[in-house]
C-alpha positions in Angstrom: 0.0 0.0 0.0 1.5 3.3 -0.8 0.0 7.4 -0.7 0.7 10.8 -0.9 0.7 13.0 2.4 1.5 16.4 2.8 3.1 18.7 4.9 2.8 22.9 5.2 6.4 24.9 6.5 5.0 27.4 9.1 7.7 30.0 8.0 7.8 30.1 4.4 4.0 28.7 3.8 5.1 26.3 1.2 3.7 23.1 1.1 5.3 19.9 0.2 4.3 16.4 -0.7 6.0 13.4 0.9 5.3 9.8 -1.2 5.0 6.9 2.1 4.5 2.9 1.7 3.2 0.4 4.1 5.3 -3.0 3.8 3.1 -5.6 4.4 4.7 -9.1 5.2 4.0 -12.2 3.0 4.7 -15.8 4.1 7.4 -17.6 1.9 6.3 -20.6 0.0 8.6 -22.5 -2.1 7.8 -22.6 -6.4 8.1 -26.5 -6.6 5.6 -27.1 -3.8 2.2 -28.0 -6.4 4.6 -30.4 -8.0 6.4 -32.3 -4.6 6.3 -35.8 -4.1 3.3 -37.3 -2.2 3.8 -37.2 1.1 5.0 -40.5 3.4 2.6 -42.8 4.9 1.8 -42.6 8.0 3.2 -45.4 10.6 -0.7 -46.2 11.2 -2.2 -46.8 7.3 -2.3 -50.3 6.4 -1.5 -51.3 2.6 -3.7 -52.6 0.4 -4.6 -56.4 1.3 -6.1 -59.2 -0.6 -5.5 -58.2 -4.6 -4.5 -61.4 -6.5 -4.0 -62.5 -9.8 -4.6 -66.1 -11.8 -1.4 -64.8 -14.0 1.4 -67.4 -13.8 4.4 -64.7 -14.0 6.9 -68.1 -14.6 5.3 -69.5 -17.5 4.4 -66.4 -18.8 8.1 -65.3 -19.5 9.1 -69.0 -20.0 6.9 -68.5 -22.7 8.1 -64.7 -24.0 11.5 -66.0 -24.1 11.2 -69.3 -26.1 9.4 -67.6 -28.6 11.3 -64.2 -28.6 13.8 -63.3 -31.7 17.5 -63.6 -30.5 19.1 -60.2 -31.1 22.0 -59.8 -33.2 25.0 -58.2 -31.9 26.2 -55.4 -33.9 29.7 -55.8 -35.9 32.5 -54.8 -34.2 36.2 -54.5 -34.3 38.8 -54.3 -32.1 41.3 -52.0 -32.9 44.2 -52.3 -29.8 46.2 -55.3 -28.5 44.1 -54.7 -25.4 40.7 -55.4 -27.2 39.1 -52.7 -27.7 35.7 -52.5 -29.3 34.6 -49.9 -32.1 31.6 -50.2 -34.2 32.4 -51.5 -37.6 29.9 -50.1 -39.7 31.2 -46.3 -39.1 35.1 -47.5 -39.8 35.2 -48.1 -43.4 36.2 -51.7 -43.5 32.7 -52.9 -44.5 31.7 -52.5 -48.2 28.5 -50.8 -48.5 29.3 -48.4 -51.5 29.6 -51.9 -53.9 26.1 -52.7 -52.9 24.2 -49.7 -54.0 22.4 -50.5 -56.8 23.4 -47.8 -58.9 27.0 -49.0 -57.7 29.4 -49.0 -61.1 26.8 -46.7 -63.3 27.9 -43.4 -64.8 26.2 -40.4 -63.1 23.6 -38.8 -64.6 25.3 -35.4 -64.5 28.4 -37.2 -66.3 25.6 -38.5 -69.0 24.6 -34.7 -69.3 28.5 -33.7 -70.1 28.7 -35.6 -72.4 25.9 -34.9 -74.6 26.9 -31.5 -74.1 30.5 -31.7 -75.4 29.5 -34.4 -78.1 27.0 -31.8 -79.6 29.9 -29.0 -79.3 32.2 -31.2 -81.3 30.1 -31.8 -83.7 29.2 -27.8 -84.7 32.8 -27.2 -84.5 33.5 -30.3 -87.1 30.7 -28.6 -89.0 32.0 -25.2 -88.9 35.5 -26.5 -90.0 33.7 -28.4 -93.0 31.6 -25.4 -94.0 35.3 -22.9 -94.1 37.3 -25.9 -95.6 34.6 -25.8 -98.5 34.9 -22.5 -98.7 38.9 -22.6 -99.1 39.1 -20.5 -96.3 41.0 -22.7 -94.1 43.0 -25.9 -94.8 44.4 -28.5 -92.5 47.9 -28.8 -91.8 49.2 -32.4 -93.2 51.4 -34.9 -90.6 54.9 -34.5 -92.8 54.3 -30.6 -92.6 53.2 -31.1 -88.7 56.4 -33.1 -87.5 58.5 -30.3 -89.8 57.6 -27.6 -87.9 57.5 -29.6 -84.6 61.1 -30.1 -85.4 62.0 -27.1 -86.2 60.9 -25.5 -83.4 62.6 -28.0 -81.1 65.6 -27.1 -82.7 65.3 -23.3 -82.3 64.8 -23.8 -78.7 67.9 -26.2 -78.7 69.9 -22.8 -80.1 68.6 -20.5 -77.8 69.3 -23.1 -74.6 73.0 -23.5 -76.2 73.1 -19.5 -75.9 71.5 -18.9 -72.6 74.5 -21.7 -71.5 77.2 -19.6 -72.7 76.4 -16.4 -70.9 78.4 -15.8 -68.0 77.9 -16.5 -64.5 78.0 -13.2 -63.1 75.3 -10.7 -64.8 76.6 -7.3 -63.5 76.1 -5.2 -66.5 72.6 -3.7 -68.5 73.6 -5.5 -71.7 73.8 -9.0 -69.8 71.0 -8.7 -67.7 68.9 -7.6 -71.3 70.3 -11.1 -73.2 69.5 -13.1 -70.8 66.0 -11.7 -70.0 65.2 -11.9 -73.8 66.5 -16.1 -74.0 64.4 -16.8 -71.4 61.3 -15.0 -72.8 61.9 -16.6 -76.6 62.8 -20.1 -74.8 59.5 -20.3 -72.8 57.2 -19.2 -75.9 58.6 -22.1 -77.9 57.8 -23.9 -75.6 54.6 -23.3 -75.5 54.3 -23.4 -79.3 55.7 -27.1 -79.0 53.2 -28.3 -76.4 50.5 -26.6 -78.3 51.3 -28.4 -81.6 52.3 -32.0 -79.8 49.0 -31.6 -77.7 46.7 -31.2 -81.2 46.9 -33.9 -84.1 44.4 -32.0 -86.3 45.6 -28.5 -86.8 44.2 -25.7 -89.2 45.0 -22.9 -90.8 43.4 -19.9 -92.4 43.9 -19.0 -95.2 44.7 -15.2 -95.8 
């Protein structure tokens, strides 16, 4: 319970306003006592006398157990010299992939590639056909292949026997400059070589 009181100062006739509140005392009760055990018999109740039952409890479960299905113990495998039990379906020794039944068949995204790069094959071979007709583009023979394959192999045989003859110590511009330009020429024939060993079928256009 709370209120307002107020009180007038005699000398200066102002009047003030004081807030008061009455404490009233509550007893304690604990939260979990609506959901406490029920309380212990007393010394003086009797139990409950004279129930009985016509089940036979021993033949019953005789009977449960003879015709209950043995459980099978799960796999396992031990994996110390003390014995050590793990399950053996989560370890990886056990071959479930194998039986799937889609076990050895290509996936259907594979399927999907494949029909895709087929079909892009085959507009390319029929672009090449449509230029080749038109004699703007020929294909480059095997004798004139394995010429140029050896030609190049032997320009970047030159340039290695030049970058092997410069000298150990590159202190001037004109060094540093040779030897910068070797390696750039050495490392686009060899490009050109993988390119042309890489393709059988080459064409070229014709200008």
């Amino acid at each position: 319970m709370h209120g307002y009181f107020k009180c007038r100062d005699v000398e200066s006739h102002d009047t003030e306003y004081f807030l008061f509140v009455i404490v009233t005392e509550k007893s304690f009760q604990y939260e979990d006592v609506t959901c406490s055990k029920p309380p212990v018999p007393a010394r003086t109740d009797k139990p409950l006398m004279g129930i009985h039952s016509n089940k036979n409890f021993i033949q019953t479960n005789a009977i449960e157990n003879i015709m209950a299905v043995p459980k099978k113990p799960r796999p396992t495998y031990a994996d110390t010299k003390k014995g050590d039990k793990q399950i053996l379906e989560n370890s990886g020794l056990v071959p479930k992939y194998i039986k799937k039944k889609d076990y050895g068949q290509t996936p259907e995204y594979l399927l999907q590639r494949r029909d895709e790069v087929r079909k892009a094959q085959e507009e390319y071979n029929n672009y090449v056909k449509d230029r080749m007709g038109d004699g703007a583009m020929k294909q480059l023979s095997d004798p004139e292949r394995h010429k140029i394959l050896q030609a190049l192999k032997k320009n970047w045989d030159d340039l290695l026997h030049q970058y092997q003859g410069l000298s150990v110590v590159i202190d001037t511009t004109p060094k540093k400059y040779k030897k910068e330009r070797l390696e750039l020429e050495m490392k686009q024939l060899e490009r050109d070589i993988d390119l042309i060993e890489r393709h059988k079928t080459i064409y070229i256009a014709k200008y």
